[in-house]
N, C-alpha and C positions, 0 to 999 in steps of 0.2 A: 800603812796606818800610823806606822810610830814618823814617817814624816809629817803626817797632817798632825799630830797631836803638839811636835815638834813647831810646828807654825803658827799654831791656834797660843802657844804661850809666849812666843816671841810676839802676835798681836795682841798680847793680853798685857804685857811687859810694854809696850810702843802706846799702847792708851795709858797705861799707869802713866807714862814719864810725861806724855801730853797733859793731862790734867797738872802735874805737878807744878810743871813750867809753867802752864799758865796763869795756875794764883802764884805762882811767886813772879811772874812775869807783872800781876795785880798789886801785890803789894810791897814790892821793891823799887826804888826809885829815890828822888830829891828828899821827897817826904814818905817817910816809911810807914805803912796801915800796917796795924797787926793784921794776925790771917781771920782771928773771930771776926774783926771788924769788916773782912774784905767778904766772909759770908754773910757777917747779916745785911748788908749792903746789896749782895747779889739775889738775898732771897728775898728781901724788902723787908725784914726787921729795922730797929731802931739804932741809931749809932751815936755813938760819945759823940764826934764833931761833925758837923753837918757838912765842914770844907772837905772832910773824908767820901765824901758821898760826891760830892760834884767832879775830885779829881780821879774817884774811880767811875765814874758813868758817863763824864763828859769827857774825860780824855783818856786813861788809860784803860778801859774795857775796849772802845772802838781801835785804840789803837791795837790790841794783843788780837781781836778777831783781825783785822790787818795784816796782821802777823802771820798769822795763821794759814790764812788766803796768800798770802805772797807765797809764805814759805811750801804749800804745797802744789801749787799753783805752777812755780818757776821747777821746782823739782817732777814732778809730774811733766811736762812741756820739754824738760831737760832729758828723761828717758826715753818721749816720743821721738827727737831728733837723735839720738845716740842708737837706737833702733833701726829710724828712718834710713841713716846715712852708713850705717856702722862703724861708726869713727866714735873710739870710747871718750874724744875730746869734744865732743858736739855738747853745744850745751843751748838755752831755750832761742838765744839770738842771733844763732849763724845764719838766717835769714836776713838779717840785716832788720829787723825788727826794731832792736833799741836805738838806733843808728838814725832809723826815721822818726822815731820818737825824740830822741837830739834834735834835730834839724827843725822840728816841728818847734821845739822849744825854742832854740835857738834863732827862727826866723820874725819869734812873737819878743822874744829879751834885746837879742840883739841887736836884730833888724829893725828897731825901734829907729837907733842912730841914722840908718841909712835910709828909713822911710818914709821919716818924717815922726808927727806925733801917734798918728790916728794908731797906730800899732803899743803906741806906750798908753793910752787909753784907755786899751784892753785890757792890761795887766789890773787894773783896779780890778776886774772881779773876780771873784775868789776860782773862778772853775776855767779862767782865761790857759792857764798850763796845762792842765787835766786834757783841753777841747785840743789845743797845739798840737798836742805830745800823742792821743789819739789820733789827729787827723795825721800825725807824719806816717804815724805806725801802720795806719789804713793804706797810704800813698803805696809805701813799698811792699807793702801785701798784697797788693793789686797787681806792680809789677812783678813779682812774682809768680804770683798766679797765672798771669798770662803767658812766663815763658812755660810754666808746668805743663799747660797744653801743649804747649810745641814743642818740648825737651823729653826726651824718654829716659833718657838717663839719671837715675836721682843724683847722682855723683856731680852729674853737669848743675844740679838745682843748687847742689849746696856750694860750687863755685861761684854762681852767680849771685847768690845771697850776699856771699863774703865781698862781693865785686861791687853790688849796689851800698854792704854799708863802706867801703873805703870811699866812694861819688858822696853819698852822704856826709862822713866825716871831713872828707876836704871843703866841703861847702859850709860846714859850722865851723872850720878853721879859716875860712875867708872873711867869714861875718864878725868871727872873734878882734881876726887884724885887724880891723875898723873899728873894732867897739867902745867904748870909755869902758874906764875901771870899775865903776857902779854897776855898769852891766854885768861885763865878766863873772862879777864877784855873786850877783844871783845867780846867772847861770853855774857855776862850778857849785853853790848851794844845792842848786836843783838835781846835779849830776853826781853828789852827796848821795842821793837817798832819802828819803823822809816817812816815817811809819806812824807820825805822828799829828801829820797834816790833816789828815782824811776822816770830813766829819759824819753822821750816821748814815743820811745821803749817799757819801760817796759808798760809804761800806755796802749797802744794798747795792746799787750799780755794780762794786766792784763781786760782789756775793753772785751776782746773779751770770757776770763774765765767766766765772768759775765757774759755776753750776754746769753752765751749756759745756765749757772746753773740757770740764771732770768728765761728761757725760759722753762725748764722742770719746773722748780717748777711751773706755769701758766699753766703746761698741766699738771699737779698732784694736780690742785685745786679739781674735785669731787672725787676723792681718797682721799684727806684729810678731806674733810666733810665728807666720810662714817668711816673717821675711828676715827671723835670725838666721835660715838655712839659706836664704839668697834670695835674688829676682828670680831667677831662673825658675829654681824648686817652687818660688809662691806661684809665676804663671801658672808651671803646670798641675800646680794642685786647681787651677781655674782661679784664682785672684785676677781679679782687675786693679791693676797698677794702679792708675790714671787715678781711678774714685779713689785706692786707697791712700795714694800720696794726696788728694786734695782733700781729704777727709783730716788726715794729721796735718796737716799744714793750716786747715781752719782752728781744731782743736788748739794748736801753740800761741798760731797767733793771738785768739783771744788770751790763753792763759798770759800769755811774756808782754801781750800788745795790753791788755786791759793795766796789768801789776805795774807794769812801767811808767803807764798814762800817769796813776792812783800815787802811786808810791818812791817814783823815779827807775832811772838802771840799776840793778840788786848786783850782784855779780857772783859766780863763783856756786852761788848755791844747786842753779840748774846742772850743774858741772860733776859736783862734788857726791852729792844724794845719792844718787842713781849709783855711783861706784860703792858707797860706805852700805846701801842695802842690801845689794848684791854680795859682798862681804859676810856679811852675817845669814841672811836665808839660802844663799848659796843655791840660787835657781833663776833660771832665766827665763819662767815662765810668767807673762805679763798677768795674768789673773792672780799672782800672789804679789808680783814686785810695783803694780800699780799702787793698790791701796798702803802698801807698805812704804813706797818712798811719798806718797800722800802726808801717811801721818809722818816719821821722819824726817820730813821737808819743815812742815808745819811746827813740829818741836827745834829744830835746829832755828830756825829763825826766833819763834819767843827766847832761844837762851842768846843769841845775838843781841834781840833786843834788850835784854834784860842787862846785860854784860853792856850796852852800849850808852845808857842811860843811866851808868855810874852811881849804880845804888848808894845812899846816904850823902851825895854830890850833890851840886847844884849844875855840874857841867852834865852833856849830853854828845855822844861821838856821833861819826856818822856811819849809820847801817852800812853803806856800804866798804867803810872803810873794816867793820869787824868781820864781815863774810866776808871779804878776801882774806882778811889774816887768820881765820880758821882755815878756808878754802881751799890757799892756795898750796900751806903742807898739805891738804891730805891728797891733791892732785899730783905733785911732786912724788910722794912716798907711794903712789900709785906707777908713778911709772920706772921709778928703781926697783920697787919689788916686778916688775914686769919684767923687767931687763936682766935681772936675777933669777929669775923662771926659766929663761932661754937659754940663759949660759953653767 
């Protein structure tokens, strides 16, 4: 009893700090809205300047729901594979997911030079990256999937993953050495990160990738308990492998393959979450550490973004560049306190 009451206030405390983030994720930035102003704006009251209204409804509202959606998205996607594989280093892309999503980008940026025009064409419209970057992500999840049926080993799935994104990574290093400078220089934009691109549109689409990938992974919570204790013990508890590795493997690749399309490659968060929750609720039972690295995921990213977009600045970093520099101590400090355990 006193653990549930114990969890009900660390989820009580995990919405407090989402809410918070989020209107200071609203009214932090180049141009600073008080917070009265960022409510009466959100409840459709009247506001002192009307510029306050379009650059919280037109751009930084859709961006922070963005936010939000990545950051629980990638974290959530980040636990199914550290589960899946049992490697505490798994994170949403060792399927080689974002890898196809490069390539896809890469073959619409790059391969313009080598294609001729009809591919630079494309780039005029606004959803030409988005379509790329999905179709790459779809490509190698297919491959995937097809060795899943004829690989029984998950160990062997997640070698094969890391195998298709090194084929992928060599081929958008092929396309780079040929490319002009102009190119490069979008695609290394692209490969930034951006949370700020994605207009209401995209937010439903990418809203709705979530919804389905949230929803399998909550129907793959006692499949993921039997398979803390191993393959072996979920067989025989009567687990079906097969459905359940294809079932997480649908679930990621929406959450990591949609976020990536929407947002670019994030890094680090899918990685990091899942360690720092575990931490604090100290339970390895997926029915409390889902919703928990959920919201978790979703606040770490708004203070990212918030930190990235250089409050009272006119400058803006790149998302991906702050979630590594959070990410990559707490991964580090994860595995010396490991290594300090043992000895």
């Amino acid at each position: 009893m006193e653990t549930t009451k114990t969890y009900q206030s660390y989820f009580i405390i995990l919405v407090f700090l989402l809410v918070v983030s989020f209107v200071l994720n609203l009214s932090l930035g180049s141009v600073s809205i008080p917070l009265k102003e960022v409510f009466n704006i959100l409840f459709g009251s009247e506001t002192t300047k009307s510029s306050w209204q379009f650059i919280l409804l037109d751009y930084r509202l859709p961006k922070a729901i963005t936010a939000i959606l990545a950051g629980s998205g990638l974290a959530v996607s980040g636990l199914l594979m550290q589960t899946l594989f049992r490697n505490p280093l798994a994170g949403p892309f060792v399927l080689g997911l974002s890898s196809g999503a490069s390539l896809g980008v890469a073959i619409l940026i790059l391969g313009a030079g080598l294609f001729g025009g009809a591919l630079g064409g494309l780039l005029l419209s606004s959803w030409s990256l988005i379509i790329a970057s999905a179709l790459g992500s779809f490509l190698v999840l297919l491959a995937v999937l097809s060795v899943t049926f004829k690989v029984k080993d998950t160990m062997a799935i997640l070698i094969i993953g890391l195998m298709f994104g090194s084929v992928t990574a060599a081929v958008v290093s092929v396309l780079s050495y040929f490319s002009e400078a102009e190119q490069l220089q979008q695609f290394i934009f692209w490969s930034f990160g951006s949370l700020g691109n994605v207009s209401w549109e995209g937010v439903i689409l990418l809203s709705l990738c979530c919804f389905i990938g949230i929803v399998l992974s909550f129907i793959s919570v006692k499949p993921l308990n039997a398979l803390l204790l191993g393959e072996n013990y979920a067989k025989s508890m009567g687990l079906n492998m097969k459905k359940t590795v294809l079932l997480i493997i649908i679930a990621t690749s929406l959450l990591a393959g949609g976020i990536t399309a929407f947002a670019g490659p994030i890094a680090f968060v899918g990685m990091a979450v899942p360690h720092l929750t575990r931490q604090y609720f100290k339970t390895s039972n997926h029915l409390i550490l889902l919703p928990a690295v959920l919201i978790s995921g979703a606040i770490l990213m708004l203070l990212c973004d918030t930190v990235a977009q250089l409050p009272f600045s006119e400058y803006t970093l790149p998302i991906n560049a702050i979630t590594s520099l959070l990410g990559a101590p707490v991964v580090i400090w994860l595995i010396v306190r490991k290594r300090k355990l043992l000895f």
